[in-house]
DRENPA-3360 file (N, C-alpha, C; in nm, 2 decimals, always signed):
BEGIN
1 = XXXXXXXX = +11.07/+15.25/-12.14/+11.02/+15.34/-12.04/+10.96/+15.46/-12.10 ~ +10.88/+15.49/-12.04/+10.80/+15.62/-12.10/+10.83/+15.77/-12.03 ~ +10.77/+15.84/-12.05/+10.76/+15.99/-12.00/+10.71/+15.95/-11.87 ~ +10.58/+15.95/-11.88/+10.52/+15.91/-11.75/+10.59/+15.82/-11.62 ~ +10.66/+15.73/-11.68/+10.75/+15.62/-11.58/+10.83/+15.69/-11.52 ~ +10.94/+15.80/-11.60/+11.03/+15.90/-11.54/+10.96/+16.02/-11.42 ~ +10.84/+16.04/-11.43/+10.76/+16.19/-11.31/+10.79/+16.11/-11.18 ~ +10.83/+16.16/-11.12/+10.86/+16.11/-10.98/+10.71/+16.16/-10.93;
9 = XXXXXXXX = +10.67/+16.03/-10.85/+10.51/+16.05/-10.77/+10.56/+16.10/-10.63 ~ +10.66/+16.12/-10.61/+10.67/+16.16/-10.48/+10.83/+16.25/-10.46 ~ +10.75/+16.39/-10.36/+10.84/+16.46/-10.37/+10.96/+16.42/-10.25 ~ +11.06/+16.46/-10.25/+11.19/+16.42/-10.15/+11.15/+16.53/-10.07 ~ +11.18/+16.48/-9.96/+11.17/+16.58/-9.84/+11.26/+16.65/-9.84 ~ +11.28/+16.73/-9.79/+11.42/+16.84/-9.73/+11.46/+16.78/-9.65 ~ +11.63/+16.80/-9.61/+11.63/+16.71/-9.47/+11.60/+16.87/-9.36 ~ +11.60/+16.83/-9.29/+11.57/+16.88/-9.18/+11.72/+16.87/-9.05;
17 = XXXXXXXX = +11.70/+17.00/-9.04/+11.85/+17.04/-8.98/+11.79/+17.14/-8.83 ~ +11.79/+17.05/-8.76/+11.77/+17.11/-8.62/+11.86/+17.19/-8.55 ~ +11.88/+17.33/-8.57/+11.94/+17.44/-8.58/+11.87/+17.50/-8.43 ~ +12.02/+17.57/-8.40/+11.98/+17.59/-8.27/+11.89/+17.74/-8.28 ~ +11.88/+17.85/-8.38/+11.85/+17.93/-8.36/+11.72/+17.88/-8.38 ~ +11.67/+17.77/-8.50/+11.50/+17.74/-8.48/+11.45/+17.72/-8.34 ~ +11.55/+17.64/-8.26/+11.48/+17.63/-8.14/+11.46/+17.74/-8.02 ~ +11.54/+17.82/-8.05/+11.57/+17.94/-7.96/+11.43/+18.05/-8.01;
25 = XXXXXXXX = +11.42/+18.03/-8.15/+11.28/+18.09/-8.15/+11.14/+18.05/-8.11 ~ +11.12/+17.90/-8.11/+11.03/+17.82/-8.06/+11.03/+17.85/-7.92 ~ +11.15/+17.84/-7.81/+11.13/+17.88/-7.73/+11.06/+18.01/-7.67 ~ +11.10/+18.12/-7.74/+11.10/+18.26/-7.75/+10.91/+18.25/-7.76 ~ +10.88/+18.18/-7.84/+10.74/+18.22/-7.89/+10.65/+18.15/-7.78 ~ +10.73/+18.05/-7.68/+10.61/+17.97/-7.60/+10.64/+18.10/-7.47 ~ +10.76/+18.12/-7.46/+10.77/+18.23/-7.34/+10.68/+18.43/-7.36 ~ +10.70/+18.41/-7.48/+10.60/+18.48/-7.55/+10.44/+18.49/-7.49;
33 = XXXXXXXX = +10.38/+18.37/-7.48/+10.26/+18.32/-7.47/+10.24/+18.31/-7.34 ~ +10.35/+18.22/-7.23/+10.33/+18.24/-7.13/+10.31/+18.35/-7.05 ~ +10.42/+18.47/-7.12/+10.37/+18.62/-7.02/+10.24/+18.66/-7.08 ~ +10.17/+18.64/-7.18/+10.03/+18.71/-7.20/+9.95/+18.63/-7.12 ~ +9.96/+18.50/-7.11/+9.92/+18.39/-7.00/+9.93/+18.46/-6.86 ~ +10.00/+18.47/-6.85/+10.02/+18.57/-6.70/+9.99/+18.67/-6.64 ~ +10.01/+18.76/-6.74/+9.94/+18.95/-6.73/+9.74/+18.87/-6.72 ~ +9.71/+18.80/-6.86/+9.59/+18.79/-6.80/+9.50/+18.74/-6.69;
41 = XXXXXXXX = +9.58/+18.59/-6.61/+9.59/+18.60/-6.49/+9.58/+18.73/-6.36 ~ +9.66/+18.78/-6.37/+9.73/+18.88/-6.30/+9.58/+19.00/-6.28 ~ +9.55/+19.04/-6.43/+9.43/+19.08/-6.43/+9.30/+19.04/-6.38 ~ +9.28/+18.91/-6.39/+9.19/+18.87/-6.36/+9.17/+18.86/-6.17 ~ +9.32/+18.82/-6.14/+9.33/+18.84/-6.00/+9.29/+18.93/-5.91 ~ +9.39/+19.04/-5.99/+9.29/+19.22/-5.93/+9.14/+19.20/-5.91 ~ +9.07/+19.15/-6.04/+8.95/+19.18/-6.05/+8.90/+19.11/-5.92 ~ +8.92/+18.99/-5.91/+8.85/+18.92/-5.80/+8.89/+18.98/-5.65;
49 = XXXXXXXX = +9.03/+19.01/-5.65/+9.05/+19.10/-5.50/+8.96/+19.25/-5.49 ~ +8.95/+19.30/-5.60/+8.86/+19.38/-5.55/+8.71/+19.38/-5.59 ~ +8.66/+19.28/-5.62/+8.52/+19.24/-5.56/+8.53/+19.16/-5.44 ~ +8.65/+19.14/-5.36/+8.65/+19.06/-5.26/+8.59/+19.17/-5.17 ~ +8.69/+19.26/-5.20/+8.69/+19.40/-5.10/+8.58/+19.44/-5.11 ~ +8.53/+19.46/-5.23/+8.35/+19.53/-5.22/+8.27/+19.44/-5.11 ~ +8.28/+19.30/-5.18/+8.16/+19.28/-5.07/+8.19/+19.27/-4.96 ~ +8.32/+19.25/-4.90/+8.37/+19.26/-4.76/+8.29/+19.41/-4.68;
57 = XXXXXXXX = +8.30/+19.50/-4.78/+8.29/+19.59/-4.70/+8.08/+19.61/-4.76 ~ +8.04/+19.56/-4.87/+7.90/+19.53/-4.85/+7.87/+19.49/-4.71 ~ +7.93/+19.33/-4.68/+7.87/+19.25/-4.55/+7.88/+19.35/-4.43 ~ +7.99/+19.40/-4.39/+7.99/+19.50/-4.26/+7.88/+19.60/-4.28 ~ +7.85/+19.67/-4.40/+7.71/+19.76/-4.42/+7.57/+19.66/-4.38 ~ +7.58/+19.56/-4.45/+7.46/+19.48/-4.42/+7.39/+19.42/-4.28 ~ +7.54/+19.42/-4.22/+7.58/+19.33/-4.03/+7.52/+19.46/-3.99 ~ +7.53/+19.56/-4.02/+7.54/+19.68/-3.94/+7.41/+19.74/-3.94;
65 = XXXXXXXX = +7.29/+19.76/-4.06/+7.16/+19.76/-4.11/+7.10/+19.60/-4.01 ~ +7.11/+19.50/-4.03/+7.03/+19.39/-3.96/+7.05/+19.42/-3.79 ~ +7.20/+19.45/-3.74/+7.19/+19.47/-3.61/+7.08/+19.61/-3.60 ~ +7.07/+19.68/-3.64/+7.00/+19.83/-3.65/+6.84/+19.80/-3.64 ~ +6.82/+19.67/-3.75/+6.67/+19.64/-3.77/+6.65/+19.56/-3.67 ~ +6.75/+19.48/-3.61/+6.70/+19.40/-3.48/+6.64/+19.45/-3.36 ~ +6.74/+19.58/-3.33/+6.72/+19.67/-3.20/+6.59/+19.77/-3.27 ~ +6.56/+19.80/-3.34/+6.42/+19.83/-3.38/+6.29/+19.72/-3.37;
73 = XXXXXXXX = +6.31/+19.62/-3.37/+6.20/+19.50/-3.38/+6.20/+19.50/-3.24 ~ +6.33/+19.48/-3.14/+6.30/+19.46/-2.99/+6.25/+19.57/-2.94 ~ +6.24/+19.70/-3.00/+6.17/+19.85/-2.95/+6.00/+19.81/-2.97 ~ +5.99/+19.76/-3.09/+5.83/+19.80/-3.15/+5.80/+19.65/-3.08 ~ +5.88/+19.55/-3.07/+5.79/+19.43/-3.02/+5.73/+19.47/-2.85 ~ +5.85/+19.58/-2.77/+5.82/+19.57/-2.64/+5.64/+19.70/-2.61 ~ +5.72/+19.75/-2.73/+5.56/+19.87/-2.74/+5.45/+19.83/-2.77 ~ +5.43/+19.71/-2.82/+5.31/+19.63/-2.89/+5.23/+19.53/-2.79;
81 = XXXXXXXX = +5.34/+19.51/-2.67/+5.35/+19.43/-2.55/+5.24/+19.53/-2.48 ~ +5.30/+19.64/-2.48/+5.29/+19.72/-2.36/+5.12/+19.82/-2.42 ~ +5.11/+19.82/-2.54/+5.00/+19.87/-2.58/+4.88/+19.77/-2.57 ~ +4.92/+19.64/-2.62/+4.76/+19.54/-2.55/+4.77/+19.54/-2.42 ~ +4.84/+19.49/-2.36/+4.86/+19.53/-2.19/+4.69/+19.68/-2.15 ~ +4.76/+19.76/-2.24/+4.67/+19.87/-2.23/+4.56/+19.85/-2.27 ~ +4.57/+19.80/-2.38/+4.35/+19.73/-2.46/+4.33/+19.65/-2.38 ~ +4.35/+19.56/-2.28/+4.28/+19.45/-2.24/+4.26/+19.50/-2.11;
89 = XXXXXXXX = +4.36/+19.59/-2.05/+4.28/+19.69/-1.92/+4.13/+19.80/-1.96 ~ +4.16/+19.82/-2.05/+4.07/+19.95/-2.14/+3.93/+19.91/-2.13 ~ +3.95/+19.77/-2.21/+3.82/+19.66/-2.21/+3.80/+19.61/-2.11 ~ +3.88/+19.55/-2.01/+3.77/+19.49/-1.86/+3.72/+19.66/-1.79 ~ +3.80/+19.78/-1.82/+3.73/+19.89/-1.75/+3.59/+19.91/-1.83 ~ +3.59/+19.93/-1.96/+3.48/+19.97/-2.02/+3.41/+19.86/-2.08 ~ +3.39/+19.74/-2.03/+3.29/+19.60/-2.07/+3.18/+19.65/-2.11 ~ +3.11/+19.70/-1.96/+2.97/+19.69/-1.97/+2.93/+19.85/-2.04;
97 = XXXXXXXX = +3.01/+19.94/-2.04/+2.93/+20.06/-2.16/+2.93/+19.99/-2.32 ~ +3.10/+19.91/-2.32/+3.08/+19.85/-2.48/+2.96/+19.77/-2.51 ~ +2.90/+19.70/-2.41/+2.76/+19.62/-2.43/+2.66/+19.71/-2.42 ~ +2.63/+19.76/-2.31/+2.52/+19.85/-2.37/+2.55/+19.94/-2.51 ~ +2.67/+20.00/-2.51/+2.66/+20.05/-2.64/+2.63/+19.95/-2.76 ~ +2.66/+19.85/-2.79/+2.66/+19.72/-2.92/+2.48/+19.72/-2.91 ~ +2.42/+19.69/-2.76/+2.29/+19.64/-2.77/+2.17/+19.76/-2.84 ~ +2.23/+19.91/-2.80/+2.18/+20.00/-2.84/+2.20/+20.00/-2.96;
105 = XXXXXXXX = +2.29/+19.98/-3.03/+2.31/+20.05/-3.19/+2.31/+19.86/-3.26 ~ +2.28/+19.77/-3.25/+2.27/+19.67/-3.31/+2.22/+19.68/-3.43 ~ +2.19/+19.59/-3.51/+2.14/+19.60/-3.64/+2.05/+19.45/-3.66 ~ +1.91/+19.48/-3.67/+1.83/+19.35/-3.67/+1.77/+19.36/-3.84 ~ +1.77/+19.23/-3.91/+1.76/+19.18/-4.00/+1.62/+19.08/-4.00 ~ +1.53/+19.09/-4.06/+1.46/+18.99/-4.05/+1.50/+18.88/-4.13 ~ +1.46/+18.75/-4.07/+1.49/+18.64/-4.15/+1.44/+18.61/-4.25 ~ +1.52/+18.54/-4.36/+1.52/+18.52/-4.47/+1.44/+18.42/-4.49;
113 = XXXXXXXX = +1.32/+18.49/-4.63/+1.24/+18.36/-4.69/+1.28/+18.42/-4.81 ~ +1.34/+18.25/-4.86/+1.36/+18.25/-5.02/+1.23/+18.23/-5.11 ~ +1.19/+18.26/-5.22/+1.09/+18.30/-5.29/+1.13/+18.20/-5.39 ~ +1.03/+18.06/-5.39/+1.01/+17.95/-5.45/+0.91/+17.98/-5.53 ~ +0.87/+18.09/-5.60/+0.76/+18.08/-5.70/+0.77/+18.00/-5.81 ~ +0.95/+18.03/-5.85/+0.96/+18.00/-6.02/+1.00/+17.81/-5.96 ~ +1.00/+17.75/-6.13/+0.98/+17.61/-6.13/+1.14/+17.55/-6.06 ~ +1.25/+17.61/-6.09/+1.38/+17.59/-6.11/+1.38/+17.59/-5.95;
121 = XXXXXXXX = +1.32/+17.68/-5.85/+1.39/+17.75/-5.72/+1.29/+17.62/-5.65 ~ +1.22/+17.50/-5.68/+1.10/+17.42/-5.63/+1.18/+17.37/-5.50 ~ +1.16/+17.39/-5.38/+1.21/+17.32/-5.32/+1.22/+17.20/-5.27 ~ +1.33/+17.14/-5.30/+1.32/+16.91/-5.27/+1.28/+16.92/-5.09 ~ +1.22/+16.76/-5.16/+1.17/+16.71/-5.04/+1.31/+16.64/-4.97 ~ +1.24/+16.61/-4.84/+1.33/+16.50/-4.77/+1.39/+16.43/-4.84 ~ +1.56/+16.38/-4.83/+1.63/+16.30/-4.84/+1.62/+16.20/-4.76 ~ +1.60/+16.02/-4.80/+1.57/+15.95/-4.71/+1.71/+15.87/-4.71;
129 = XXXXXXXX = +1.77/+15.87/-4.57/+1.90/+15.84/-4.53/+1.88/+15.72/-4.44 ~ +1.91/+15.60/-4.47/+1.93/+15.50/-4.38/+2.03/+15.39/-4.42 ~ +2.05/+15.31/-4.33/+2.16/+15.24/-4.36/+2.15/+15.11/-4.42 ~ +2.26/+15.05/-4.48/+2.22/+14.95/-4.59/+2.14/+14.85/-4.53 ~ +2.14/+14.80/-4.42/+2.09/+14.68/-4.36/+1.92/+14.78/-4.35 ~ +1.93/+14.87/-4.31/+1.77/+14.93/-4.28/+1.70/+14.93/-4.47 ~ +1.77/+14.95/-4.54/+1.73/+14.99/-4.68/+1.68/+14.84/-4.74 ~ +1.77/+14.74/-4.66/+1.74/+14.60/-4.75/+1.60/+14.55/-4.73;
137 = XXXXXXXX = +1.58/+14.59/-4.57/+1.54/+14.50/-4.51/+1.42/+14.56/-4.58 ~ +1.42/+14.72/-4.59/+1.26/+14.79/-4.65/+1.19/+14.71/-4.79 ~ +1.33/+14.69/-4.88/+1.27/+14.64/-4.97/+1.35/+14.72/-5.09 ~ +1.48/+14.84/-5.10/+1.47/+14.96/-5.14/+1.63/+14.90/-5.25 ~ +1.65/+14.81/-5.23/+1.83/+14.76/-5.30/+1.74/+14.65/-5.41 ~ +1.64/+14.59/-5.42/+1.61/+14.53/-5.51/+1.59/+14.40/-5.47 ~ +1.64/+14.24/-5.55/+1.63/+14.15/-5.47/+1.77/+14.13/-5.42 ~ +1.76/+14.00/-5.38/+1.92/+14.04/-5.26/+2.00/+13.99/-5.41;
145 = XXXXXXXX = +1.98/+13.89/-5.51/+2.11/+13.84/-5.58/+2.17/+13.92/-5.65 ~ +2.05/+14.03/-5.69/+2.16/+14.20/-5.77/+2.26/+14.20/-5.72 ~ +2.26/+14.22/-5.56/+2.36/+14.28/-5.45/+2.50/+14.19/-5.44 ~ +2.44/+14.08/-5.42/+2.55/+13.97/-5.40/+2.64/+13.91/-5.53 ~ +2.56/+13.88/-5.66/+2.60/+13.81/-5.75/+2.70/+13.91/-5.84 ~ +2.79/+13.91/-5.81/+2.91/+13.95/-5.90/+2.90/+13.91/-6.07 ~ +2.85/+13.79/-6.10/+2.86/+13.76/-6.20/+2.68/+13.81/-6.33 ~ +2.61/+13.84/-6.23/+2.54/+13.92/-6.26/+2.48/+14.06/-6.33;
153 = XX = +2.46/+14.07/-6.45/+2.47/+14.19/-6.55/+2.34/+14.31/-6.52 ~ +2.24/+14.23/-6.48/+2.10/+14.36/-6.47/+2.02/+14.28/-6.37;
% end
């Protein structure tokens, strides 16, 4: 046997003695955990009850602003009523001064001639528009087998 043969490759465990104070501390450390578990709960809870409260009391401000802007819109819709009501009497009383006034003060333009001197502005002739049966018959599609022959290249 050698040196080497004697090194133990492996160390012995300890035994292990499940002592009640180890467990009383394991306990200790999870109850530990749980109350920081809790407080931060607890905090977080506040937090959301009182954003509950904010916007509870936002919505009542906002109910309160929309009922406000409603009874404003039924004010200005009934005044907008009641103001064309007034233009459209205004106008059948004053028709005929508004026409003589328009025909007096009119504005006359003579009609427009565009100036085809240069090459670009040449104005085209007639477009000749007819229908396929009037175009065949002229002579204007070619011979008829262009038309017909699918298998046909030129």
């Amino acid at each position: 046997m050698s040196l080497i043969d004697r090194l133990p490759t492996r160390r012995p465990r300890p035994a292990r003695k499940h002592r009640a104070v180890d467990e009383l501390e394991r306990l200790r450390l999870k109850l530990q955990w749980a109350d920081s578990l809790i407080k931060t709960q607890r905090v977080q809870l506040n937090d959301a009850e009182l954003k509950l409260a904010a916007s509870g009391s936002r919505q009542i401000e906002l109910e309160e602003r929309l009922l406000q802007q409603q009874a404003a819109i039924t004010d200005l819709t009934a005044e907008r009523d009641h103001l064309e009501r007034e233009v459209a009497a205004l106008k059948r009383r004053f028709a005929a001064q508004l026409a003589a006034d328009a025909n007096t003060h009119r504005i006359t333009v003579p009609p427009m001639v565009r100036d085809t001197s240069a090459i670009e502005d040449q104005a085209t002739g007639p477009i000749n528009v007819r229908s396929l049966r009037e175009a065949a018959a002229a002579g204007l599609l070619g011979p008829i087998h262009a038309v017909t022959d699918p298998g046909r290249t030129h």
